[in-house]
C-alpha positions as a printed NumPy array, in Angstrom:
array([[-207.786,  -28.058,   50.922],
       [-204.296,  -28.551,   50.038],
       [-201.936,  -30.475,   53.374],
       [-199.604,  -27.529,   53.082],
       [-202.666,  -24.793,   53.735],
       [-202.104,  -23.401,   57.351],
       [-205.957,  -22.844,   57.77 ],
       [-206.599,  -26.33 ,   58.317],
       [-207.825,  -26.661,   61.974],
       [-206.187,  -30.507,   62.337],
       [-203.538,  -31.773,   64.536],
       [-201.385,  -33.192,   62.215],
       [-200.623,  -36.888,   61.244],
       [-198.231,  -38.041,   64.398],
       [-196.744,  -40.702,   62.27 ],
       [-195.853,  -38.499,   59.111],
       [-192.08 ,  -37.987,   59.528],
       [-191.943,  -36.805,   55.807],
       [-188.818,  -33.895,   55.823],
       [-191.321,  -30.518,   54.981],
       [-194.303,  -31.981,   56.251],
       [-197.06 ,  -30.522,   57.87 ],
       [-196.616,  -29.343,   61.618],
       [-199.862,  -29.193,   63.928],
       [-199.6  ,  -25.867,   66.639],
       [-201.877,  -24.983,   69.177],
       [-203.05 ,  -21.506,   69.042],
       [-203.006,  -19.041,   71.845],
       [-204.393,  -15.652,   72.485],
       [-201.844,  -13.757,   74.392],
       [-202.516,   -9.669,   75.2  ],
       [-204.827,   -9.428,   72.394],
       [-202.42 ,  -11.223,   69.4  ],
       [-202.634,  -15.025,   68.215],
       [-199.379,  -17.046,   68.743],
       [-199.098,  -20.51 ,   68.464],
       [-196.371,  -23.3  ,   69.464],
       [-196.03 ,  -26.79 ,   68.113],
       [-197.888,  -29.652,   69.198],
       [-194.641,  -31.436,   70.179],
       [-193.621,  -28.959,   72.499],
       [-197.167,  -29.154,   74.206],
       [-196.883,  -31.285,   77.532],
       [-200.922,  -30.444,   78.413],
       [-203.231,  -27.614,   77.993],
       [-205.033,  -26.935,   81.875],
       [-207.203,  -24.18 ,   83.561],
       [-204.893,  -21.778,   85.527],
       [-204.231,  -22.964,   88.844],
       [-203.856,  -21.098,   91.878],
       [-200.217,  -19.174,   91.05 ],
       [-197.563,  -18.242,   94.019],
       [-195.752,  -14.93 ,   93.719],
       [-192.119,  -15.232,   93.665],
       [-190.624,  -12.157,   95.554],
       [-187.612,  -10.035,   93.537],
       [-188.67 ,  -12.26 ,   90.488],
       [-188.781,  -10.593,   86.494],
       [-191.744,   -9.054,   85.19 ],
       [-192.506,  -12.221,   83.126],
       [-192.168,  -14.97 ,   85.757],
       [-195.788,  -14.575,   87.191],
       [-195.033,  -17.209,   89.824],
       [-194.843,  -20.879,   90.276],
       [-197.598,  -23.674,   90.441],
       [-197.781,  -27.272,   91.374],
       [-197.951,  -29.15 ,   88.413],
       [-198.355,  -33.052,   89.245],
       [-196.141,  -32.91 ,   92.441],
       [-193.176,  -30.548,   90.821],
       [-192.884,  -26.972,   91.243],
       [-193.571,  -25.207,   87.366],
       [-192.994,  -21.67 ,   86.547],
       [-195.414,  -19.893,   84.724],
       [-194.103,  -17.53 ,   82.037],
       [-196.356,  -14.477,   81.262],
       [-195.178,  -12.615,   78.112],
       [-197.926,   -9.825,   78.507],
       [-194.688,   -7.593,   80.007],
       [-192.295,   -8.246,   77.38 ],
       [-194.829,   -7.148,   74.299],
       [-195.449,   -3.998,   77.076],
       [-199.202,   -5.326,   77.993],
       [-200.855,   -4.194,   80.909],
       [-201.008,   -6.997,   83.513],
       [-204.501,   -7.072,   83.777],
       [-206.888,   -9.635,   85.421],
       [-206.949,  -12.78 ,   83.326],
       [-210.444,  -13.925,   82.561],
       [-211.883,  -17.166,   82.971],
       [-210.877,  -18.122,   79.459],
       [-207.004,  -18.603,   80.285],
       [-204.833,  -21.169,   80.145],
       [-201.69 ,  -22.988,   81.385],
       [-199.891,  -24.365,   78.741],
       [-197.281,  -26.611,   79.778],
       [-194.19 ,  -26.306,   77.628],
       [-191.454,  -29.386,   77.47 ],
       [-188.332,  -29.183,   75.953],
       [-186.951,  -32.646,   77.05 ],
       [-186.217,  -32.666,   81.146],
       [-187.064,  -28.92 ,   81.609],
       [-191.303,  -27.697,   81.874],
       [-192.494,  -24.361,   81.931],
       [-196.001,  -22.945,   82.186],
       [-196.946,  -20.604,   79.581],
       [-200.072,  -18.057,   80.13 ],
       [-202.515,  -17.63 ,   77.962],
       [-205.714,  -15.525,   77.764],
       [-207.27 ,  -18.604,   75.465],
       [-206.54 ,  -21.294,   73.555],
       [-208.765,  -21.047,   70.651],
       [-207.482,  -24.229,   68.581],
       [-205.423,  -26.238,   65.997],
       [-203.807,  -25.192,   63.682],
       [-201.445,  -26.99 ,   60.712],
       [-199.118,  -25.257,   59.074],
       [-196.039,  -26.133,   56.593],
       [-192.344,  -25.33 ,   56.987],
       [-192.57 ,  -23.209,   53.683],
       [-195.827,  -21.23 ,   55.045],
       [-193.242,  -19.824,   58.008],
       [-192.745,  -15.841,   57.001],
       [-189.909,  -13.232,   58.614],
       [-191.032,  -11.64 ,   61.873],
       [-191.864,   -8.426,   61.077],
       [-189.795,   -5.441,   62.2  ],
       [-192.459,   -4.19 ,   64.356],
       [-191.898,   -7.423,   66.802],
       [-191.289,   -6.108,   70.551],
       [-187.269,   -6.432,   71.269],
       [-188.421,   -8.288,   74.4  ],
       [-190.382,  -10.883,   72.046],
       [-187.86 ,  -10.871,   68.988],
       [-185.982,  -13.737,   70.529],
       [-189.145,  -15.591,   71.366],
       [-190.42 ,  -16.341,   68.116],
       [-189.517,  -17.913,   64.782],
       [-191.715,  -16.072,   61.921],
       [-195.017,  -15.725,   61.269],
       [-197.588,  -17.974,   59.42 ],
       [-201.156,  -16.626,   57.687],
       [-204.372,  -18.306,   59.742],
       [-207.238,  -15.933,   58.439],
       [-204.484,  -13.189,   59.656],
       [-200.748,  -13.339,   61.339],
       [-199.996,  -15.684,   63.939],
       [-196.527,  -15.503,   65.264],
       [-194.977,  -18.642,   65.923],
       [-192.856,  -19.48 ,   69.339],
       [-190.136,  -20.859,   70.148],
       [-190.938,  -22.969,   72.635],
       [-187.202,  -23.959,   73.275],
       [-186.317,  -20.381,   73.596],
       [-189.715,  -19.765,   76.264],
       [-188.406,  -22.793,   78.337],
       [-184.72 ,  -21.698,   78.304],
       [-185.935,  -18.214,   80.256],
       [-186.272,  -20.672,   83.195],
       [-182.41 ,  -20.599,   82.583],
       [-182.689,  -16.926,   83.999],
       [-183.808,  -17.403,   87.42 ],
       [-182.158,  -18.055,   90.483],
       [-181.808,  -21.673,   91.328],
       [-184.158,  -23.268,   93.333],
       [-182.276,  -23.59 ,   96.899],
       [-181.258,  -19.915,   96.615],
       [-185.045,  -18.433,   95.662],
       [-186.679,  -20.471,   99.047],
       [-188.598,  -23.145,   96.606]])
């Protein structure tokens, strides 16, 4: 299999720093669609823990959690690609999302692997993309089908949308 081919379920070299090389992305089911975020965005990959409702909060903040003594919130994008909130089942995830000082937990129904994909293999979003999710995502890479790739910067910066933490009691 060629480096370049996105089907190749392997996490990447960490030490190739070659300008067009290969990324590695973890793959997540999300409301019945594959997405996947890069490996360097990934802080750790946990069962769900117990979440805490956050009164007057937006449709995708789903709550907080404690996450190693610090209070994370946990994205759900099931409302902005106009999924029903429905039970998650025993498959889901937290993935942890860093973009340098800032965490966020990220939902997901399952995390079914790897996958490695080039900067060349990176399509347009099509036009069909939810307006909620538009700004979420970067393109769209070919695993044995389309898998829509986030932004993880841009899924961290909706933190950037809540109240501060004196003002919303945690």
């Amino acid at each position: 299999m060629e480096a370049s081919d996105p089907s190749v379920l392997l996490a990447g070299d960490p030490d190739d720093d070659v300008v067009g090389a290969p990324a590695g992305a973890v793959i997540l089911r999300i409301a019945g669609s594959r997405y996947a975020v890069e490996m360097a965005a990934v802080a750790e990959v946990v069962p769900v823990p117990t979440v805490t409702r956050v009164p007057g909060a937006p449709g995708w903040l789903r709550g907080v959690v404690n996450w190693r003594g610090r209070v994370l919130a946990v994205v759900d994008l099931r409302p902005l690609v106009g999924a029903a909130i429905d039970p998650l089942p025993t498959s889901a995830r937290l993935v942890v999302l860093s973009d340098g000082e800032v965490e966020v937990g990220l939902l997901a129904d399952g995390v079914p692997g790897l996958l490695e994909w080039a900067p060349g293999d990176l399509q347009p979003m099509p036009a069909t993309a939810s307006s909620g999710m538009a700004a979420l995502l970067r393109g769209v890479v070919d695993f044995e089908g389309p898998v829509a790739l986030l932004d993880a910067a841009a899924v961290v910066a909706l933190r950037s949308q809540l109240r501060s933490p004196r003002s919303a009691g945690f």
